[in-house]
N, C-alpha and C positions, 0 to 999 in steps of 0.2 A: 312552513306551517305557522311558523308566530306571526310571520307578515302579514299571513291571512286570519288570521285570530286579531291582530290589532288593526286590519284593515274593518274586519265585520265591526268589532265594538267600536272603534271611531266612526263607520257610518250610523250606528245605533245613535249616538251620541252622547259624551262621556260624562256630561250634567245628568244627562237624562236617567245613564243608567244607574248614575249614584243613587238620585233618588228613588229610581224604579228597585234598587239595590234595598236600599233602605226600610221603602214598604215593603219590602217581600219577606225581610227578618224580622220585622213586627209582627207581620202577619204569623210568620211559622212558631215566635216566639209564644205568640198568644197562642197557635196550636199545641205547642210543645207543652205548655201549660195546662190546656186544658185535660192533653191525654196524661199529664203527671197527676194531676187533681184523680181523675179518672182511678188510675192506678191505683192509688192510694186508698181511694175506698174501696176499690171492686177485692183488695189484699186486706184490708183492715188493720194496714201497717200500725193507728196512731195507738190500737190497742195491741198488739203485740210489744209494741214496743216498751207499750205501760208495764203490762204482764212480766217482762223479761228485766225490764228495771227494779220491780217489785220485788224478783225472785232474789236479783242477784244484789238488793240493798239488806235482805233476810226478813223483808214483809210476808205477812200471810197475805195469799190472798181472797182466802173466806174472810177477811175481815172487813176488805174495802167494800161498802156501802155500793150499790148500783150509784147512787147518785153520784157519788164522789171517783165512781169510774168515769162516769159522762164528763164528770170536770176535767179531768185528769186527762183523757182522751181530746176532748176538746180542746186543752189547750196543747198538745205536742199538734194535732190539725190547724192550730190556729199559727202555731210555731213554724210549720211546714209552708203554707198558702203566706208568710211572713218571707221565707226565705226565695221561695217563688217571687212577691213582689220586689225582691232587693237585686236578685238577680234580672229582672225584666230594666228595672230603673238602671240597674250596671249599665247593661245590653243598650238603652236608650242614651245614656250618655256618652257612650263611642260612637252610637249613629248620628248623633245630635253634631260630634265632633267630625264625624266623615263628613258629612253635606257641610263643613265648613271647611273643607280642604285641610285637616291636619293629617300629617304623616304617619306617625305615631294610631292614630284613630284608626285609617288605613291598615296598619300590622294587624290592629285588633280585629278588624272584620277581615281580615283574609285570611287569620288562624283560625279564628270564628268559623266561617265558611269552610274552611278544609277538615276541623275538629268535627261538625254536621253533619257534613258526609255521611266521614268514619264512623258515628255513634249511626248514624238510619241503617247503616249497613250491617250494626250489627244488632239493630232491635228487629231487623229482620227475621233473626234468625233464635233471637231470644223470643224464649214461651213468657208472654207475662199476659196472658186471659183477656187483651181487649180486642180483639175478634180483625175479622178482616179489614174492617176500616182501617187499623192501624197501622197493617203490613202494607196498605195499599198505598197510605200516607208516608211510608218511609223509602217504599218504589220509587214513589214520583219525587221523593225529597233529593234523593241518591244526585240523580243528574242537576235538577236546581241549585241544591248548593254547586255542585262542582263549577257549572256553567257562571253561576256567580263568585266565586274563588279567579276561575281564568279572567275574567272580567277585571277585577278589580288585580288583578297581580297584571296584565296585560294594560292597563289604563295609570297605572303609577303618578307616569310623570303628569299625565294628561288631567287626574285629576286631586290634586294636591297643589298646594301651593309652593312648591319647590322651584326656587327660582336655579334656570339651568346655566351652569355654570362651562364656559367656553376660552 
């Protein structure tokens, strides 16, 4: 069975699938983001979050002004879509460092890829209100990551710059 798993991805082409590798977690990243943005307001976390900070610092919160809620809200949303882009730039600089043959970079996208899975598999089944697009997007994620996990755990040597030692 691995013969034939590393037979298919060497006629794929092991350049090729990195990079095809690589767009393919950009792409889902930018998805993953979008349906976290999503979340976020369709739940109206960044005010809960104000409300529950208020309560438990011993603010009223008949006092806080509408406007100075919008701020306040605004910025834990601006804090949130902050930690979103820090995460996306993480993510880009282990891909950055795959498509350059490091080892190390390699680990990160095949925990990466296997971590994926696990989580589609289980927003599946988590109720969080964004409708069927969502659960349809974590169907077809299911197999994607996995088939890109065997890929790159099946391509190791082939595509890293590890000089093989005899």
């Amino acid at each position: 069975m691995k013969q034939k798993l590393h037979d298919h991805f060497v006629k794929f082409g092991p350049r090729r699938f990195v990079v095809t590798t690589v767009l393919i977690l950009i792409l889902t990243d930018l998805l993953n983001g979008y349906y976290l943005k999503l979340y976020w307001m369709a739940k109206n976390v960044s005010e809960s979050l104000v409300i529950t900070g208020l309560k438990r610092g011993g603010g009223v919160l008949e006092e806080i002004t509408p406007s100075t809620m919008r701020e306040m809200t605004g910025f834990v949303d601006n804090s949130f879509y902050f930690f979103l882009f820090v995460i996306l730039v993480n993510n880009l600089f282990f891909y950055f460092f795959y498509l350059r043959q490091k080892l190390w970079a390699q680990g990160f996208v095949l925990f990466y890829t296997l971590s994926a899975a696990f989580f589609s598999i289980t927003f599946i089944f988590d109720d969080v209100d964004l409708g069927f697009a969502w659960m349809l997007y974590n169907i077809l994620t299911i197999p994607l990551y996995l088939y890109l996990f065997l890929g790159v755990k099946v391509l190791k040597h082939e595509t890293t710059s590890l000089v093989s030692e005899k």
